[in-house]
N, C-alpha and C positions, 0 to 999 in steps of 0.2 A: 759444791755444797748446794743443796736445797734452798731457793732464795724466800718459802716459809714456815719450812721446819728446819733446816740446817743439816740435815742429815749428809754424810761424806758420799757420793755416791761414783763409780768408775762408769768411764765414757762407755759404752757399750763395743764398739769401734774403737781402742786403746788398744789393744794387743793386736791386731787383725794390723792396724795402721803402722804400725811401730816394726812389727815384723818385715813388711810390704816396704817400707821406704830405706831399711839396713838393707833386705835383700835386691833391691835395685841400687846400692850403692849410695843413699841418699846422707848426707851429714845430717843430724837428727837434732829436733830442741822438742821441748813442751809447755805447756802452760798448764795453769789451773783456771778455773774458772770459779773463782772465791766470790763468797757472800759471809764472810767473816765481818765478825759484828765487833771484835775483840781480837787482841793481837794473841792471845792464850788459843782463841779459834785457828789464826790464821796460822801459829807453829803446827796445829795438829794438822791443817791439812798438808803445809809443809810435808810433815812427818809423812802424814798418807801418801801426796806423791814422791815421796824417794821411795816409800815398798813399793810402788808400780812400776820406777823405774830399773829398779835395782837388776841385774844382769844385761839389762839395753846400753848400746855404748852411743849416749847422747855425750853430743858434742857440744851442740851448741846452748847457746842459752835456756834456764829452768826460768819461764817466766808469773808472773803474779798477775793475774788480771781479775781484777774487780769493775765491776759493771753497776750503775745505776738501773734499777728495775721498778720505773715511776708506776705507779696503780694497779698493782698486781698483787696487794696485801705481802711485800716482802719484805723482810724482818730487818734488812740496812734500810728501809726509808727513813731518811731525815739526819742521817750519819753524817756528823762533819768531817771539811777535809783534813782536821788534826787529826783525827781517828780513822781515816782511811788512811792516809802514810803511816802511823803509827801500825796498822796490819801489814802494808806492806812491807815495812821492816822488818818485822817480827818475822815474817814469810821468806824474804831473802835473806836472813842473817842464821836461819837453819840450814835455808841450801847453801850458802856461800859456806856454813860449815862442813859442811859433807862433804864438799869440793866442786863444785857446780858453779858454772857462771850463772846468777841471777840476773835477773831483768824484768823491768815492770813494765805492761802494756795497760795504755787505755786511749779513748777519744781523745781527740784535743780538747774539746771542753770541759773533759772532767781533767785534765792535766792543769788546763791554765786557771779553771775554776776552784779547783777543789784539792790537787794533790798539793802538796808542801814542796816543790820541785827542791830546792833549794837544802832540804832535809833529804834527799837519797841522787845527791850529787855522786856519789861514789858507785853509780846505779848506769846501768843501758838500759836507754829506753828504745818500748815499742808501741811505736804512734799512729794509729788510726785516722789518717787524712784522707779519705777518696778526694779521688782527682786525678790531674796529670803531673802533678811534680810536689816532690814531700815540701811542704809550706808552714811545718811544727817549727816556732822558734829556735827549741832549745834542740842539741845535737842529739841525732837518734838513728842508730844504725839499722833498726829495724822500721821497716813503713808498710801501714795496712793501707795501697789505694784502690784495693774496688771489694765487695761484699756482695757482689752482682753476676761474678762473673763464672758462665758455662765450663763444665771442662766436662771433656767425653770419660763416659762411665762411672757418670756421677748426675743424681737424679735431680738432687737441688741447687740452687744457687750456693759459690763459693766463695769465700777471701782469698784474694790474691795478695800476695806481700812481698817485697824484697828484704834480702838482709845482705848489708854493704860490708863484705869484709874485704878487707886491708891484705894483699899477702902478705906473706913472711919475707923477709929480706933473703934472696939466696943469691949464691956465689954470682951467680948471670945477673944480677941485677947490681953488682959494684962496679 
């Protein structure tokens, strides 16, 4: 969403990206990049990314990310954090209807500052720590630690992130 008109608008790189990492075998998640002002906002984008998803076989987590965007005339400046978890809810309680694991990503700042943690405890988080070892309090299987980082065939700097999953129990493991 547009962080000073709102307008819904698709990554340009969304399909090309989505394509690309099923046909390399890749387990697949997404996010949105919301500037929902109102959690009425945050179902529509909701809604928006399930039609983009819709025939991709994402696996992993649909995530909600909302971002602080200090002096740049954009239309969350001054939102408190009742009302950003209150988006975020709105946002994962349509994909968790769908059937989609949700998941909220942000900074630690805006997490320890501003989200309601304790309001979407029923939530995976993904937590934005650069550095060398995840340092978020509260338990988060996903961790952004570098925003810096090269990767060949790609022009700009990247986010590099882990997501720790757990295997499944199988027979070889009793």
């Amino acid at each position: 969403r547009g962080y000073t008109k709102g307008s819904l608008m698709e990554d340009q790189y969304f399909h090309a990206n989505m394509e690309g990492a099923l046909a390399n075998g890749l387990r697949v998640g997404v996010y949105f990049f919301s500037q929902a002002i109102t959690p009425e906002e945050a179902r529509e984008e909701a809604r928006f990314l399930l039609e983009k998803i819709a025939g991709y076989d994402v696996t992993l987590p649909v995530c909600y990310d909302w971002e602080a965007l200090h002096g740049m005339n954009a239309r969350t400046e001054g939102m408190s954090g009742s009302a950003i978890t209150d988006c975020a809810i709105a946002f994962t309680d349509v994909i968790r209807s769908a059937g989609y694991k949700p998941a909220v990503y942000f900074y630690r700042d805006l997490g320890y500052h501003f989200y309601e943690l304790d309001r979407l405890k029923n939530m995976e988080f993904w937590a934005a720590a650069l550095g060398d070892a995840p340092d978020f309090y509260y338990q988060h299987p996903m961790w952004q630690y570098s925003c810096t980082a090269q990767v060949p065939g790609v022009a700009t700097d990247c986010d590099l992130d882990l997501y720790f999953i757990y295997p499944e129990k199988t027979p070889e493991m009793e």
